[in-house]
Steps between C-alpha positions, in 0.01 A plus 500: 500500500577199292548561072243406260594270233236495261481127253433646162308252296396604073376294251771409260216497257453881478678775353768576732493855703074392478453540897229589733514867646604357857801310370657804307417676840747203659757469279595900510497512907805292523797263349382247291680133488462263261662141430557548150513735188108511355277697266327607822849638638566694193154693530572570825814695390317640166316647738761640759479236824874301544487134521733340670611129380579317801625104432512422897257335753230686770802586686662673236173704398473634906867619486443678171168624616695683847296750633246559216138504650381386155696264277334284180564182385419509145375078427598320147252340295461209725462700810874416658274272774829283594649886658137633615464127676828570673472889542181420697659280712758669613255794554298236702779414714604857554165734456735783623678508156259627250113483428464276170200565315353402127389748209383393184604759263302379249268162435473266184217567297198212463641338186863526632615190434413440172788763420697261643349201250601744248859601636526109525405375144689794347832338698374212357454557122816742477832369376682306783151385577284183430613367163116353506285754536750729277416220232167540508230680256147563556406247276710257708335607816158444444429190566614584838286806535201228450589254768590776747148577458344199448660421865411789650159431370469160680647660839169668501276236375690344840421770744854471543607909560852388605561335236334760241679763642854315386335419152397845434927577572542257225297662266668838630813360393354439176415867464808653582715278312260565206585875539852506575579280187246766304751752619776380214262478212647735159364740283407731811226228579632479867283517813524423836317385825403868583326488146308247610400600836445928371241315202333280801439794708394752246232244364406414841432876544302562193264178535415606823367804468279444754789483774732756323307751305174523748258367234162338679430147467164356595638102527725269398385422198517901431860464558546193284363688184681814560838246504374373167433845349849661588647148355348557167584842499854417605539200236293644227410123402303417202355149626370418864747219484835747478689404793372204563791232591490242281777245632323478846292134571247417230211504701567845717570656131143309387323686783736834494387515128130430557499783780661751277231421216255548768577784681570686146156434385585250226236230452688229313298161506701207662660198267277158497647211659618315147856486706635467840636843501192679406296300769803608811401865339134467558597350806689794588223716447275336698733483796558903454073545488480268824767792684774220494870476423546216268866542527505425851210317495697220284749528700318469795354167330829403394667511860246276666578245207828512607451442850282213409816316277679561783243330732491246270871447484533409863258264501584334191658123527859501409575316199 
């Protein structure tokens, strides 16, 4: 009967030692080989099973392996493919040799590779790194952290998923440069990306109450005043206006403001139109009674404008 040599695939992204039942079950029934030292190898030795480092080729694993029904090949981080592509070929050639088969020991997690965008930027910001981005200040970034967004925005005024999908990397980046750099402020005033992710997912939790704490909900709009409530409770705001961002576009902060009033219950009567501004307010306010967006509805307007210049442009006589 021909030996078993088992691929042994883990996520470099877990703790290591972190493996499935099976795969602990493997790696004590017989020698385990591996190509290099790893953090994977020492838990395997914490925890009483050899490995073996073994610098050689297929060959070299089937002469260590001698008469061992059951031998391991422990993979690196990038799953060693070049010496699995030629293990299985040889083992193609000559099926009497061995039996090759893959085990994942463990899997990456959904969210795995933002780890990585994490490992990556800290490389990046650390001394030895980017001289750039280790220049950089919040204040200095956010500029950026607008036209990230204002880009991903227009990927999905396009419809365009491909290309919203590398915007919303962009305004990833933004976040996790934001939080590494936040990791070097004084005065204990220090925080990091885990901060920001452990305060997204507890708030997430406790506005949803409806998801996470098994409170009934008759409708959407049930759900949309319990979000409120636990937000005033959570902010403890003296004006229905706290919060509100007041850098973003003038009209979406014209209608932002005249929802807040509204959905707070304060009846404050509209400016006449003595100015321009106070007539794009009522404006506003009759564009948020008629169910529209007058943000995007300008923009809509503006657009098509655009298209016609252009239009106009090609048809124009050269001067």
């Amino acid at each position: 009967m021909s030996a078993r040599i088992v691929l042994l695939v883990t996520s470099p992204r877990l703790p290591a030692g972190l493996l499935t039942a099976e795969a602990w079950d493997t790696v004590r029934s017989g020698p385990v080989f591996a190509a290099a030292e790893s953090e994977q190898a020492v838990a395997l030795r914490a925890a009483g099973v050899p490995v073996t480092v073994l610098d050689t080729d297929a060959q070299g694993l089937l002469d260590a392996i001698g008469d061992a029904p059951l031998a391991v090949w422990l993979a690196g981080a990038h799953g060693d493919q070049p010496f699995a592509r030629q293990l299985g070929l040889r083992l193609a050639r000559e099926p009497g040799l061995a039996e090759l088969e893959l085990m994942y020991g463990s899997w990456d997690p959904p969210g795995a590779r933002l780890l990585d965008a994490v490992a990556v930027m800290d490389r990046l910001v650390s001394p030895g790194g980017d001289p750039w981005k280790r220049a950089q200040s919040h204040r200095t970034l956010a500029p950026y952290l607008l036209e990230e967004s204002y880009e991903a925005y227009d990927a999905i005024e396009r419809d365009d998923l491909d290309e919203l999908r590398e915007e919303l990397g962009d305004v990833l980046l933004q976040i996790v440069l934001h939080a590494r750099l936040a990791e070097e402020l004084p005065d204990g005033r220090a925080w990091n990306v885990d901060d920001v992710a452990g305060t997204l997912v507890e708030k997430m939790i406790r506005r949803n109450p409806h998801v996470f704490a098994g409170e009934s909900v008759e409708d959407i709009e049930e759900i949309t005043a319990n979000w409120d409530r636990i937000k005033r409770e959570e902010k403890s705001r003296d004006s229905v206006l706290d919060g509100v961002a007041l850098s973003q576009p003038a009209l979406a902060l014209a209608a932002k403001i005249l929802q807040r009033a509204a959905r707070g219950g304060v009846d404050v009567a509209l400016p006449g139109d003595d100015d321009l501004g106070s007539g794009l307010l009522r404006l506003v306010a009759e564009a948020r009674e008629a169910g529209l967006d007058p943000e995007a509805q300008l923009r809509k307007a503006t657009l098509a404008y655009a298209e016609a210049v252009r239009a106009a442009e090609k048809v124009r006589p050269p001067e």
